[in-house]
N, C-alpha and C positions, 0 to 999 in steps of 0.2 A: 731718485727712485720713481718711477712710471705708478701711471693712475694704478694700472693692475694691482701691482703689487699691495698697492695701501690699501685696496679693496678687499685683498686676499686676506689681511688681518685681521682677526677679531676684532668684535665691537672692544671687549675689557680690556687688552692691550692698549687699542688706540684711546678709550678713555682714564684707563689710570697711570699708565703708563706713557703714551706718546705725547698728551696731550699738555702734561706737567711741563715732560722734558723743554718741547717746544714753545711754549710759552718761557719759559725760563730761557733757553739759548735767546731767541731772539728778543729777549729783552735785554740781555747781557751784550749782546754781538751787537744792536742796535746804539746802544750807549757807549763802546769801545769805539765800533766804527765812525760815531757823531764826534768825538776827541777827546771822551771822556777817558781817566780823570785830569789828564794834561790841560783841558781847555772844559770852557761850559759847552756840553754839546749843541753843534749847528745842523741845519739841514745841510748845508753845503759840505763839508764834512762827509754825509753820510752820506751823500748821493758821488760824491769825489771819491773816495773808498769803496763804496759801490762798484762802480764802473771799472775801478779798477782788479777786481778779484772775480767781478763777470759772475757768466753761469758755474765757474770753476769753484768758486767761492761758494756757491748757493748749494750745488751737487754737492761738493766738500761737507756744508754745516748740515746738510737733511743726513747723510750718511750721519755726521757725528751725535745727530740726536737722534737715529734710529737704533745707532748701537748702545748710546746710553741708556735709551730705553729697557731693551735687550736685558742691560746689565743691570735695571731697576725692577726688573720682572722678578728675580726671587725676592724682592727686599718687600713684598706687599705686606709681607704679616708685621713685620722689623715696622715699618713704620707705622702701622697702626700702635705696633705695642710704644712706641715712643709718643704716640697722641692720647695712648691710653696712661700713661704714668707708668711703667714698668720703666724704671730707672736705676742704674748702679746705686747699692747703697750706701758707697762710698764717695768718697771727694764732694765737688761743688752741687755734682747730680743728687747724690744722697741729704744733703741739706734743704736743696729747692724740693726733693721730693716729702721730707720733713713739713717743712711749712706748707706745703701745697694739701698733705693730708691735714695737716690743722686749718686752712682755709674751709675745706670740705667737711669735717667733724664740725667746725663754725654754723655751718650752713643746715646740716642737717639739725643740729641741737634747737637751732632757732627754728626751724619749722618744727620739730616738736614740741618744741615749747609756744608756740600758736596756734596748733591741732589743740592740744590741752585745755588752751584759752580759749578756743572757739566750742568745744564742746562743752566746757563750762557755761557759756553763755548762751548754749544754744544756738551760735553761728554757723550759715555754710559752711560743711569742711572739703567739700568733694575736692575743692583745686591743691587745697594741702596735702589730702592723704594721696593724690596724684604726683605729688613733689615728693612726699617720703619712699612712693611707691619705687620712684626713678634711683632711691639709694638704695644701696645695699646696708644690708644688717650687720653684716660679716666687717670681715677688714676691707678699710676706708683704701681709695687710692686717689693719687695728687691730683687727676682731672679731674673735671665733671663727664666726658668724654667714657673714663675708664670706669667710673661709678656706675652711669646709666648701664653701659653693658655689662659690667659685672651682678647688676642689682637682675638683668633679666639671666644671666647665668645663673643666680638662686634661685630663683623660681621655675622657669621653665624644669617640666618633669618632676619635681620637687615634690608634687601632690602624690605621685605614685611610687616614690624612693629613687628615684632616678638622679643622677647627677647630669646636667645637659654637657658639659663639656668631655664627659664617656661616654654618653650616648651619641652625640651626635653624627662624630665621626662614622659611626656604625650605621644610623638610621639613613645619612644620606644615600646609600646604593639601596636602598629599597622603595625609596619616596618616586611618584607617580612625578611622568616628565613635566606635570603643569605645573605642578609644587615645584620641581628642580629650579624649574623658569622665574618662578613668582620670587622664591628664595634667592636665586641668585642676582634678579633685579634690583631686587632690597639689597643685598652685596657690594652689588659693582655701584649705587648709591653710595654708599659709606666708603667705599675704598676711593674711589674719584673724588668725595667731598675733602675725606683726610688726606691724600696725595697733594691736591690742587692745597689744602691749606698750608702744608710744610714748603711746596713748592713758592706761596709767595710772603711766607715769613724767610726763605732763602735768598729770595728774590728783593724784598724789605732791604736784608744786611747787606746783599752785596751793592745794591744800587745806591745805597748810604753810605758803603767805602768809596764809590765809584765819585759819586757827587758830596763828598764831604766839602770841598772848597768851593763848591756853587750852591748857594740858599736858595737860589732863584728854583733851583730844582729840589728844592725838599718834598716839596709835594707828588715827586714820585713814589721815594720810599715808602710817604705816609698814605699814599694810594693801595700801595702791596699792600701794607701794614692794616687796612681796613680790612682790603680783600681778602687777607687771611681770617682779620673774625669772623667776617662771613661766611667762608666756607668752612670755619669751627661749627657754625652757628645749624650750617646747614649738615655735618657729620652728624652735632645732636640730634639732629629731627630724622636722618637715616638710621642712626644706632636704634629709634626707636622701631620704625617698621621692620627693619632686621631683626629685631629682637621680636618683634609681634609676632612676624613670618615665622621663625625658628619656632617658637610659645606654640603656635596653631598647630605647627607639623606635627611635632613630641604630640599632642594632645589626640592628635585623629589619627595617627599612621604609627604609633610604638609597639601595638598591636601589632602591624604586620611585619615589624624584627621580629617576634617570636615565629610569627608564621614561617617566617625563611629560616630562621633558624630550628625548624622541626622540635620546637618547646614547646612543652603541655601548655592548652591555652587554660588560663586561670577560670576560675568559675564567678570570681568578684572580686574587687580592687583589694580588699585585704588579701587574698591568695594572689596577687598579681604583684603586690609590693614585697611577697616572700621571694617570689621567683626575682626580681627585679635585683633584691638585696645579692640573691645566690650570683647572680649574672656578673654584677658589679662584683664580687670577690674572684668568680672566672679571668674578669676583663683587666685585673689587677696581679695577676698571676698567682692566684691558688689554686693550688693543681688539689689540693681536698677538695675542694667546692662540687658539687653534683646537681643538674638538673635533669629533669623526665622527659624524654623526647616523646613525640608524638609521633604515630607511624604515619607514613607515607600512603600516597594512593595506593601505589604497587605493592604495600604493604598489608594495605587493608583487601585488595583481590585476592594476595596468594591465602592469607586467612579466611577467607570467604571459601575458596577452593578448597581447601581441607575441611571446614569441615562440614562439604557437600558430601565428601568424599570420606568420612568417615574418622579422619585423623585430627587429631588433637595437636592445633597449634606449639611451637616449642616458648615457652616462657622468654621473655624477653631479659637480658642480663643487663 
């Protein structure tokens, strides 16, 4: 594939997407062609296999990881929800997700239970009620991963009756291009941190089948195997600016979904939580639900026009 081409690509392709792929081929493709698992891999090996599959070879692997790519582009949500704990409730999945939610109910109970104590004593609690803040209240899920953002799915909008995962879908065609940017930076953060992380927990197992009968090379797997909590480590600290980003928008711009949606704008947060509720039964398919539009510019001139003109506007139905 030519420079052009790979220029021509999004930046978030080439980081959540190409970047996994390729790092994964050619760790795999470097470990087959060195003589793994037949032999401990050599340089000789992999410079002799090299040479012999050429540029042909090379051309060959960049296509095959620009199409796996390709074919990893719709799975961005799929593998979030598998870093977030959305798991079969069934079989082996459904038990790891069992114990992974009692790991989680563990953790949280114990930070409540040292909130309690420190306020009892009069102790700093700012770093704890920070740690409970990162759970959710609601139902536990087997990450910490899936908790931290589910705990900002509660919140966000939450002050005004809003649910964020109804709203948000909706808010984003209305939010100003700097918000789009800031938002989706924080995004392609979290999506690249969780990509790269399943990329080298995959990269961990296979190079561990690869090198099961060489020791001498254990220290790759357990190289992936680091590199993966790390880029766990680092999804947590992006789920949080994600979730911060998302929190700020709902809070300054929910306001101008109404605008676009020519809905009465509220006169104070208690009449903005009625409309809000109303909205949410609309967006749920209650075809009873009713809100009060607000007229348009052109609607407020042709009213101005009559009654210059002496005519009595027609009631609105």
């Amino acid at each position: 594939m030519s420079t052009d081409v790979l220029a021509d690509l999004p930046t978030r392709f080439k980081l959540v997407n190409a970047l996994p792929a390729t790092f994964f081929a050619v760790l795999t493709g470097a470990l087959l062609l060195a003589g793994a698992p037949g032999e401990a891999p050599g340089w000789d090996n992999l410079v002799e296999h090299g040479r012999r599959y050429g540029w042909v070879g090379a051309v060959g692997a960049m296509a095959l990881v620009t199409v796996t790519a390709l074919l990893l582009e719709p799975l961005e949500l799929a593998s979030i929800r598998l870093l977030e704990g959305y798991w079969s409730a069934r079989g082996p999945l459904g038990r790891a997700a069992e114990f992974g939610r009692w790991i989680q109910r563990q953790r949280r109970d114990r930070v409540e239970f040292l909130l309690d104590a420190a306020l009892v004593q009069g102790m700093p609690t700012e770093d704890l009620q920070l740690q409970l803040a990162l759970m959710p209240q609601g139902e536990l899920l087997p990450t910490a991963l899936g908790n931290r953002l589910r705990s900002f799915e509660e919140k966000a909008g939450r002050a005004y009756g809003l649910e964020s995962t109804e709203l948000w879908p909706r808010l984003y065609y209305v939010l100003p291009e700097p918000v789009l940017a800031y938002v989706g930076k924080a995004r392609n953060q979290l999506d690249t941190a969780s990509r790269l992380c399943l990329t080298f927990i995959l990269s961990a197992l296979v190079s561990a089948v690869l090198l099961a009968g060489h020791p001498l090379w254990y220290a790759l797997p357990a190289g992936s195997a680091l590199a993966a909590a790390a880029s766990y480590r680092s999804a947590l600290a992006a789920a949080d600016s994600f979730g911060i980003a998302v929190t700020a928008a709902i809070d300054v711009y929910r306001l101008r979904l109404l605008q676009e949606m020519r809905v009465d704008m509220p006169a104070d947060t208690a009449a903005e939580r009625l409309i809000n509720e109303t909205l949410r039964d609309l967006w749920t398919g209650d075809t009873t639900a009713s809100v009060r539009y607000a007229p348009a510019d052109s609607d407020i001139l042709v009213i101005f026009k009559n009654l210059r003109s002496g005519r009595r506007p027609r009631p609105r139905s």
